[in-house]
VEXZA-877674 format. One record per residue (C-alpha): residue number from 1; residue in one letter; y, x, z. Coordinates in steps of 0.02 Angstrom, whole numbers, plus 50000, padded with zeros to 5 digits. Example, Ala and Ser with C-alpha at 12.3 -4.5 7.8 and 13.67 -1.06 7.14 Angstrom:
2
+-----+-----+-------+-------+-------+
!   n ! res !    yy !    xx !    zz !
+-----+-----+-------+-------+-------+
!   1 !   A ! 49775 ! 50615 ! 50390 !
!   2 !   S ! 49947 ! 50684 ! 50357 !
+-----+-----+-------+-------+-------+
This chain:
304
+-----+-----+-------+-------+-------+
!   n ! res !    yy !    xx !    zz !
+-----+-----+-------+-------+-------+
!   1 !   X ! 53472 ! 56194 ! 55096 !
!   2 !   X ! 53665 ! 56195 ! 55126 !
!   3 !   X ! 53754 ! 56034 ! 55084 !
!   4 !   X ! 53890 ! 56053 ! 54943 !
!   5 !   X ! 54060 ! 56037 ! 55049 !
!   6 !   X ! 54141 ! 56056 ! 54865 !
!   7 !   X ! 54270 ! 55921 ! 54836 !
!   8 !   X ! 54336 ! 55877 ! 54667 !
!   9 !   X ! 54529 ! 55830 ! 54666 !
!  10 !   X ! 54569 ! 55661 ! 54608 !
!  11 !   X ! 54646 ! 55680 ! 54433 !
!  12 !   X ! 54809 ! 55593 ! 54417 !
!  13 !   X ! 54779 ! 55448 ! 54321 !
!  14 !   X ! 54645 ! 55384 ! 54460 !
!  15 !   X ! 54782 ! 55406 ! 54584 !
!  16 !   X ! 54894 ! 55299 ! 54486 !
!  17 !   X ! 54756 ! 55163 ! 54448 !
!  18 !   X ! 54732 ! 55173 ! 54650 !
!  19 !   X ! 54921 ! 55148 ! 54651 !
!  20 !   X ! 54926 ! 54992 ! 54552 !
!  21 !   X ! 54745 ! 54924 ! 54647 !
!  22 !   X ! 54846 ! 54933 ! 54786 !
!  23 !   X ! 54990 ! 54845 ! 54762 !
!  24 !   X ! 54913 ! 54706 ! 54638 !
!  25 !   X ! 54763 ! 54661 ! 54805 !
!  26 !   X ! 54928 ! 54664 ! 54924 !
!  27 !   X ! 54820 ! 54775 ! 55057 !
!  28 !   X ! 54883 ! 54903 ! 55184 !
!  29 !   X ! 54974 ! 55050 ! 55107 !
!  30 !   X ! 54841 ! 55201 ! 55133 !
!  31 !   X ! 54884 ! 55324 ! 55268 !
!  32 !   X ! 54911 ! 55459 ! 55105 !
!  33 !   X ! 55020 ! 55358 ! 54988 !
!  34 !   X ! 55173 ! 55458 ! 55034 !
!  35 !   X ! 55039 ! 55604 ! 54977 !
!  36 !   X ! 54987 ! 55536 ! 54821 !
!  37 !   X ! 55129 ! 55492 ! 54743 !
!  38 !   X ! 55223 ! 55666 ! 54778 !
!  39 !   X ! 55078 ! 55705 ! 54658 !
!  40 !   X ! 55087 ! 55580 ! 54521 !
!  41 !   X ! 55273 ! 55541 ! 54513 !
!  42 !   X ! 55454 ! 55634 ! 54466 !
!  43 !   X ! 55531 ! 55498 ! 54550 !
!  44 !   X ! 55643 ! 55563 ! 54677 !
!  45 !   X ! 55732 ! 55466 ! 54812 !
!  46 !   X ! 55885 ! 55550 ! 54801 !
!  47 !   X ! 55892 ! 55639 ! 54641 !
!  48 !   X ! 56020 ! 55766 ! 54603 !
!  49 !   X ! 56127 ! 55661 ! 54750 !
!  50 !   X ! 56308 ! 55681 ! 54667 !
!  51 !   X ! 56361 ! 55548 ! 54745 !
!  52 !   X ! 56335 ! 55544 ! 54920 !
!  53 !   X ! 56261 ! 55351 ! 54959 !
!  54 !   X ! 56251 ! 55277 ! 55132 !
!  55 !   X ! 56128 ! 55127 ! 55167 !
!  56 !   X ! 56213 ! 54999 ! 55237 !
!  57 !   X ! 56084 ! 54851 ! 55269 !
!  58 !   X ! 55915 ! 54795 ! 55203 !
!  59 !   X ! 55840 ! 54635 ! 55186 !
!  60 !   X ! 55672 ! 54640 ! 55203 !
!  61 !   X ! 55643 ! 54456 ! 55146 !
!  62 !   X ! 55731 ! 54465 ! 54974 !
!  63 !   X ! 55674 ! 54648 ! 54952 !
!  64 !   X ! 55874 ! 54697 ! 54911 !
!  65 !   X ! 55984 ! 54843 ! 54993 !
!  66 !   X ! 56178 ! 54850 ! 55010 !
!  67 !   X ! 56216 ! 55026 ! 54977 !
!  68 !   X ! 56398 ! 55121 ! 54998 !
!  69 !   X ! 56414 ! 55246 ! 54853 !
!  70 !   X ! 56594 ! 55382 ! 54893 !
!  71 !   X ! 56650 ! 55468 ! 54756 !
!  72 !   X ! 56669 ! 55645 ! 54757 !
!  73 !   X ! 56842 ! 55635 ! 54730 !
!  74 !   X ! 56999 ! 55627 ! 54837 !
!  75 !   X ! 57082 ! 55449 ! 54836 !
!  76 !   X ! 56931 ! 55363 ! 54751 !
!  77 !   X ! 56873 ! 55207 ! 54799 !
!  78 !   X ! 56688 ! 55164 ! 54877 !
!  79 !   X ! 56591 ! 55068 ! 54789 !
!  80 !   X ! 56464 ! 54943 ! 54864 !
!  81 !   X ! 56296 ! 54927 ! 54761 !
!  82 !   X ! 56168 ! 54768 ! 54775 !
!  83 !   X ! 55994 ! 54826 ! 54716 !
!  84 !   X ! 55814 ! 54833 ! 54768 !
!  85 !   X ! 55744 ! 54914 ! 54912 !
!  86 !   X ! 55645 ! 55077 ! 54857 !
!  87 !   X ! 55470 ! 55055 ! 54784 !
!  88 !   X ! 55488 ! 54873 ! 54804 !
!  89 !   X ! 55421 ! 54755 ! 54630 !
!  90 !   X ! 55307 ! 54608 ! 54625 !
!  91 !   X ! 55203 ! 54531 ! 54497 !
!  92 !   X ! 55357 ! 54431 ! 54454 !
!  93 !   X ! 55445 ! 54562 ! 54389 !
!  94 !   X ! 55319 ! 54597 ! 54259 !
!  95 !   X ! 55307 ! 54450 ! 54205 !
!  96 !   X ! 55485 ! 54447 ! 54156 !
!  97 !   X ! 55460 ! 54589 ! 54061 !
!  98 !   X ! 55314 ! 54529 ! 53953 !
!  99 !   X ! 55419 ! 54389 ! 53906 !
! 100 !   X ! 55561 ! 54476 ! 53856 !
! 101 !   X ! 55489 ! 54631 ! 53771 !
! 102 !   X ! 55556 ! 54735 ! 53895 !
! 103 !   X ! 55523 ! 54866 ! 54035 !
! 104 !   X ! 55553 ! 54864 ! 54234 !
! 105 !   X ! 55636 ! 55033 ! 54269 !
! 106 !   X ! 55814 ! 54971 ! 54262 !
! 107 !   X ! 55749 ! 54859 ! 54438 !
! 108 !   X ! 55650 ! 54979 ! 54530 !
! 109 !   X ! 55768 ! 55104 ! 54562 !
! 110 !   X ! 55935 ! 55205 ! 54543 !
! 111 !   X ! 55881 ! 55348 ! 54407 !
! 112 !   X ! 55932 ! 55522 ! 54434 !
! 113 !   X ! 56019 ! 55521 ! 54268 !
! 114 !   X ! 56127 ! 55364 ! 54296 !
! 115 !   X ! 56187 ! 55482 ! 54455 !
! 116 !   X ! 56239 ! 55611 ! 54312 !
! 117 !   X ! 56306 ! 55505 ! 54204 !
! 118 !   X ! 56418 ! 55431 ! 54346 !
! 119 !   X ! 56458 ! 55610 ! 54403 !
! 120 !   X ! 56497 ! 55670 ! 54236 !
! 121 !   X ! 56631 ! 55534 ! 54203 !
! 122 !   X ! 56743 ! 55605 ! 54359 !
! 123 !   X ! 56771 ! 55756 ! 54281 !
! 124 !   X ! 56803 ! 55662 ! 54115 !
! 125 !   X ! 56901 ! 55529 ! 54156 !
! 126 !   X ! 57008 ! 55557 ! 53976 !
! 127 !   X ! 56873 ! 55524 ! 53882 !
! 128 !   X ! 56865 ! 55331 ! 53939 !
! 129 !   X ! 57078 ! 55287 ! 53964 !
! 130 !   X ! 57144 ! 55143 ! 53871 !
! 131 !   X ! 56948 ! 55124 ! 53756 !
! 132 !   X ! 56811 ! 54988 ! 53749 !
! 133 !   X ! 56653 ! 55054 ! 53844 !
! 134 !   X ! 56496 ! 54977 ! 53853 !
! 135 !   X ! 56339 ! 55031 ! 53956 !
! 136 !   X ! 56175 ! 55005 ! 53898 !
! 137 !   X ! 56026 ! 54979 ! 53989 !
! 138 !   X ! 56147 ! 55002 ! 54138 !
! 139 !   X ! 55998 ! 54968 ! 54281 !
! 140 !   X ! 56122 ! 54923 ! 54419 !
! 141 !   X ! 56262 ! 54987 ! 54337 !
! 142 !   X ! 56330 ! 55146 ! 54445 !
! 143 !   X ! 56391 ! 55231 ! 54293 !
! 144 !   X ! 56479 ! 55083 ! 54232 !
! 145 !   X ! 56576 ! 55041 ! 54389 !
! 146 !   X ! 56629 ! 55221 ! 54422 !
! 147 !   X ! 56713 ! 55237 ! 54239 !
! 148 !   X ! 56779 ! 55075 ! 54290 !
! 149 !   X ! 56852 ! 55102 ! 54426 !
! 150 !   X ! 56927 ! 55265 ! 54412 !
! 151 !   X ! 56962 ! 55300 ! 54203 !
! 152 !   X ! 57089 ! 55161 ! 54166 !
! 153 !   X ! 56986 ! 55121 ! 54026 !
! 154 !   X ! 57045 ! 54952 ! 53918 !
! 155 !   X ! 56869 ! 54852 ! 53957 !
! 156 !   X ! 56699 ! 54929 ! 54013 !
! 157 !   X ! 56546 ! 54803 ! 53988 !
! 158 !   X ! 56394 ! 54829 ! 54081 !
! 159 !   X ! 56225 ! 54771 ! 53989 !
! 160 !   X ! 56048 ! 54763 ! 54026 !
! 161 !   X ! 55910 ! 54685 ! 53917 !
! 162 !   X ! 55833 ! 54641 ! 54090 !
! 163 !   X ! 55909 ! 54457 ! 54159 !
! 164 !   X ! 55852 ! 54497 ! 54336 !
! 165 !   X ! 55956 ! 54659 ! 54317 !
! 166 !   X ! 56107 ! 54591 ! 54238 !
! 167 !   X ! 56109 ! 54466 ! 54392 !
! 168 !   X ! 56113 ! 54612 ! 54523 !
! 169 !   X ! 56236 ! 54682 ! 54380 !
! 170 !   X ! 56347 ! 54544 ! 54394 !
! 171 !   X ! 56336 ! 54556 ! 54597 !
! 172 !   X ! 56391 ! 54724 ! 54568 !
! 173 !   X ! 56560 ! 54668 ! 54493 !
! 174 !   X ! 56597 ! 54536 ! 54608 !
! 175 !   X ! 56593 ! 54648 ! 54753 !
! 176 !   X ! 56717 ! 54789 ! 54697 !
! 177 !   X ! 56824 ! 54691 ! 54571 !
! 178 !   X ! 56966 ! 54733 ! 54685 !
! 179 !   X ! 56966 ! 54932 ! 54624 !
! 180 !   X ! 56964 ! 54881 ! 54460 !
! 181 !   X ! 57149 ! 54900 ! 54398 !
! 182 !   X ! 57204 ! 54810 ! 54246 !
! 183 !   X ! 57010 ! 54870 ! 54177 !
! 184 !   X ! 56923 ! 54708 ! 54092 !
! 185 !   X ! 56741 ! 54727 ! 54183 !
! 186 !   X ! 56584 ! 54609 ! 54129 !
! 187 !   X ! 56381 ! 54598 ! 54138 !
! 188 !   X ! 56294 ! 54561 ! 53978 !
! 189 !   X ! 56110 ! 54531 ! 53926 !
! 190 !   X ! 56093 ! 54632 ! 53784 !
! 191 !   X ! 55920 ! 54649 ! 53693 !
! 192 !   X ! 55929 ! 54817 ! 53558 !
! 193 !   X ! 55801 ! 54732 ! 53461 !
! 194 !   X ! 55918 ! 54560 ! 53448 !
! 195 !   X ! 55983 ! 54507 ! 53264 !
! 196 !   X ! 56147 ! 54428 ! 53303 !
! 197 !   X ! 56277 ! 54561 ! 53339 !
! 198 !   X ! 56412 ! 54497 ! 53250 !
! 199 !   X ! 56518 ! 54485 ! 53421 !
! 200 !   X ! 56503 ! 54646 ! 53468 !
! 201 !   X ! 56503 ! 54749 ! 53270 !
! 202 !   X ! 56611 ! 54863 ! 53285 !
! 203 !   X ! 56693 ! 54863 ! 53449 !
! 204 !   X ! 56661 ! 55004 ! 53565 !
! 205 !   X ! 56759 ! 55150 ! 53557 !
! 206 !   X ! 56631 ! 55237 ! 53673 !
! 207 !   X ! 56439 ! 55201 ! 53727 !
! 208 !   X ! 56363 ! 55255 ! 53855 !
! 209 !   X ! 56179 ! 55265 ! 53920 !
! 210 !   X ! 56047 ! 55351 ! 54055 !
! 211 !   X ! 55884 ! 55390 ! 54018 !
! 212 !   X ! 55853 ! 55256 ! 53866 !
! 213 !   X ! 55756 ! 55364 ! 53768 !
! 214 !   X ! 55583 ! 55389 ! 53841 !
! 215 !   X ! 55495 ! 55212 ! 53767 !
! 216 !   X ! 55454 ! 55262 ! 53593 !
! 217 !   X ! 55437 ! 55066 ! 53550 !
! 218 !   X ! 55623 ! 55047 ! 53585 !
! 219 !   X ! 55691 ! 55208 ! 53476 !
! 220 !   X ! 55722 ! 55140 ! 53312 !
! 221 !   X ! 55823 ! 54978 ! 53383 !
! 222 !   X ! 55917 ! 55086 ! 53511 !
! 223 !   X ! 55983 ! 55192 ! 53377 !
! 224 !   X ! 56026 ! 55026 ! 53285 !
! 225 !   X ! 56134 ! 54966 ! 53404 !
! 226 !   X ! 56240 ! 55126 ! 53436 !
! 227 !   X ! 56273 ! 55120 ! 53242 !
! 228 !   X ! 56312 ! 54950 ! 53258 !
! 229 !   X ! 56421 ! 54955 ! 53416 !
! 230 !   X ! 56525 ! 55098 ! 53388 !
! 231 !   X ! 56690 ! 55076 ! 53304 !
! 232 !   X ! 56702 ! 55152 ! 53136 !
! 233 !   X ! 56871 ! 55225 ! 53138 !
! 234 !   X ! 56943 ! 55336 ! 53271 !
! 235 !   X ! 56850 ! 55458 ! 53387 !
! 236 !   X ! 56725 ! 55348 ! 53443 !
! 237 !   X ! 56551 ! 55416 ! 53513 !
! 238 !   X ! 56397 ! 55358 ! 53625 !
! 239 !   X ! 56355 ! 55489 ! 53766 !
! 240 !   X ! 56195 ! 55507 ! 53813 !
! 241 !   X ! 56091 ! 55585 ! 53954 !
! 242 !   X ! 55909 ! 55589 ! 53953 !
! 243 !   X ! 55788 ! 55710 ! 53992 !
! 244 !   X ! 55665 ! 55774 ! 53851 !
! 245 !   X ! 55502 ! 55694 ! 53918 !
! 246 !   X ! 55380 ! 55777 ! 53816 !
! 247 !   X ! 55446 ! 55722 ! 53625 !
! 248 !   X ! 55519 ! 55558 ! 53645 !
! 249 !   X ! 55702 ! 55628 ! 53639 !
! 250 !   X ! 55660 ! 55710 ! 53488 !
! 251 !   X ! 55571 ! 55545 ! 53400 !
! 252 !   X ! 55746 ! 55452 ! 53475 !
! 253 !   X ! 55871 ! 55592 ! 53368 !
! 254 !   X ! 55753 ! 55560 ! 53216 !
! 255 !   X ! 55790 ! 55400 ! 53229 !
! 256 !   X ! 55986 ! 55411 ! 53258 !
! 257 !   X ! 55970 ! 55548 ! 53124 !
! 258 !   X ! 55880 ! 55412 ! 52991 !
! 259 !   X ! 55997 ! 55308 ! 53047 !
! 260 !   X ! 56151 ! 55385 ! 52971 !
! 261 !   X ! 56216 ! 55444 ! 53137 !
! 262 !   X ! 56253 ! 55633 ! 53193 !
! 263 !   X ! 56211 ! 55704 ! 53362 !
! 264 !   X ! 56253 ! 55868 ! 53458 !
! 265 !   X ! 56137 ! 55926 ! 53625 !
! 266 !   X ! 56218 ! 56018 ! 53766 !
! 267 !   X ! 56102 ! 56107 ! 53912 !
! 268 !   X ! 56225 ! 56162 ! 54044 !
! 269 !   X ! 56371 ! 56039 ! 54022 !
! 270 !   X ! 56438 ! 56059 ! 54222 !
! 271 !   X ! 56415 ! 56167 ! 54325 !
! 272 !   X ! 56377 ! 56075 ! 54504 !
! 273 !   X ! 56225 ! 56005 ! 54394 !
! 274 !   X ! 56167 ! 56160 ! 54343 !
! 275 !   X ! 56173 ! 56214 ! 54499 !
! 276 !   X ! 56049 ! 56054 ! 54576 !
! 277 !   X ! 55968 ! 56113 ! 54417 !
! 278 !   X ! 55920 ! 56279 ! 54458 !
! 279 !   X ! 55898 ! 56250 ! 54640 !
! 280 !   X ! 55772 ! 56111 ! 54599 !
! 281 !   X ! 55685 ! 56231 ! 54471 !
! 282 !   X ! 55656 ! 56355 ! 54623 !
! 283 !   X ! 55560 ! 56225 ! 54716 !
! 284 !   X ! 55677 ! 56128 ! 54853 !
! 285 !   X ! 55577 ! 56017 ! 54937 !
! 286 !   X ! 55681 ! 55864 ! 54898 !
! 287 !   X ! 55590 ! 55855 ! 54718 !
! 288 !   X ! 55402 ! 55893 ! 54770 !
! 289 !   X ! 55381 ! 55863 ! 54581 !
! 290 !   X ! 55528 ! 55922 ! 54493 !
! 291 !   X ! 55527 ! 55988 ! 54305 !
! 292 !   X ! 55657 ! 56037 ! 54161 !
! 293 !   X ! 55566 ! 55929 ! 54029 !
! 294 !   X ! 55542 ! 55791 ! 54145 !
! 295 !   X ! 55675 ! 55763 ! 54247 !
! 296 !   X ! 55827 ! 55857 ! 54204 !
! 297 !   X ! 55963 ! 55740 ! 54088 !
! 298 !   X ! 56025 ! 55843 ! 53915 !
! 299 !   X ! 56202 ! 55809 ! 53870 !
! 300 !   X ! 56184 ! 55699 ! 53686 !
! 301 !   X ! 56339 ! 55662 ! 53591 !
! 302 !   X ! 56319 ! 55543 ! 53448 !
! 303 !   X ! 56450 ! 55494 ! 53319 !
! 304 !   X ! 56451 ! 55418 ! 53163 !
+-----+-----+-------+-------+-------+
């Protein structure tokens, strides 16, 4: 009798479980972990890439990176970016999060739709002169630094509901507040779900944010704060990318739409994106695990 050479293919939840084993027992990373987690995750080291980045120096004791980020745009300044190294979190990290109701993503990496965002604003630089911006959930705050150095805009604040992020945030600033201008730039901790908003009611002529949307838990006080935050006079608007991600951008526009708030959707918003788009879509190795619902950042304009 023939033995059964048959092998059943791990299904994707094991592989993340083996992930997590992994990391929480502090062993050897498996010869196949590169393997696995082409399988399991739509992360992507360097997304759509934009922005051309440059590592400049890692430190492998603190588990931070010094990255140079040039902007796409003749006579814009570089702009020098603090943050983790790749794939790099510790137990600490969540234990920060359970005690501030929050989630880890804005720490363990750059996401491909902050790199949008950020792109977006150079063609758009208008839309940001001489107004009060505020990112939220920022992560390491790309986005926010571009419109701030290059849009003339009155005052851009940079938030994260994450403390460990608003430090790196705050980093951030320090190291390229010479490009600034006359542009008012500043970290803040900023929780959606927090009562007292009286300081900021009212005060932001435009909002801006990078995949927010995908916790379901976080919906209803996201949309809060946009109506909140936005000034009610004027043109004022929040701008939103964020992919679909099965339905949680739909749950998050029921929420902005119970909320009071109005919202438009836009697919192919510029064209050098819809052209990583499409490329991507046809299977460039770059994203192993590429897909439209997952990974690709809709255009969402919200106004009151």
């Amino acid at each position: 009798m023939e033995a059964d050479n048959t092998q059943t293919t791990p299904k994707p939840s094991s592989l993340r479980w083996k992930i997590l084993r992994q990391a929480l027992l502090c062993r050897p990373t498996p010869q196949n972990s590169d393997e696995i987690l082409n399988r399991i995750s739509r992360r992507t080291t360097h997304g759509f890439n934009l922005i051309p980045r440059q590592l400049l120096d890692k430190d492998s004791t603190s588990g931070d990176s010094r990255v140079c980020y040039t902007l796409p745009v003749a006579g814009s300044p570089k702009l020098f970016l603090t943050q983790r190294v790749d794939n790099h979190a510790d137990l600490g990290d969540f234990e920060i999060c359970n005690r501030y109701n929050i989630d880890n993503t804005g720490i363990v990496c750059l996401w491909p739709s902050e790199d949008v965002l950020a792109f977006f604003r150079l063609s758009n630089a208008e839309m940001f002169r001489s107004k009060r911006v505020i990112e939220l959930g920022s992560g390491y705050g790309l986005a926010g630094l571009v419109i701030a150095a290059t849009t003339e805009a009155l005052e851009v604040v940079i938030s994260d509901g994450n403390p460990q992020v608003v430090d790196y945030i705050q980093l951030n600033i320090d190291s390229n507040s010479g490009v600034f201008g006359g542009t008012r730039v500043k970290s803040m901790t900023l929780h959606w779900n927090q009562e007292d908003l009286s300081d900021l009611f009212n005060s932001f002529d435009v909002i801006v944010a990078s995949d927010c949307t995908f916790f379901k838990e976080f919906h209803k006080d996201l949309a809060r704060v946009v109506k909140l935050l936005l000034k009610n006079m004027g043109l004022s608007e929040a701008i939103f990318f964020s992919p679909k991600r099965g339905d949680s951008l739909v749950k998050f526009l029921e929420e902005i739409e119970e909320a009071g708030l109005r919202f438009s959707i836009t697919e192919n918003y510029n064209e050098e994106v819809w052209k990583c788009h499409q490329m991507f879509i046809n299977g460039d190795e770059s994203w192993p695990n590429y897909s439209k619902d997952h990974c690709f950042p809709l255009l969402v304009r919200i106004t009151l």
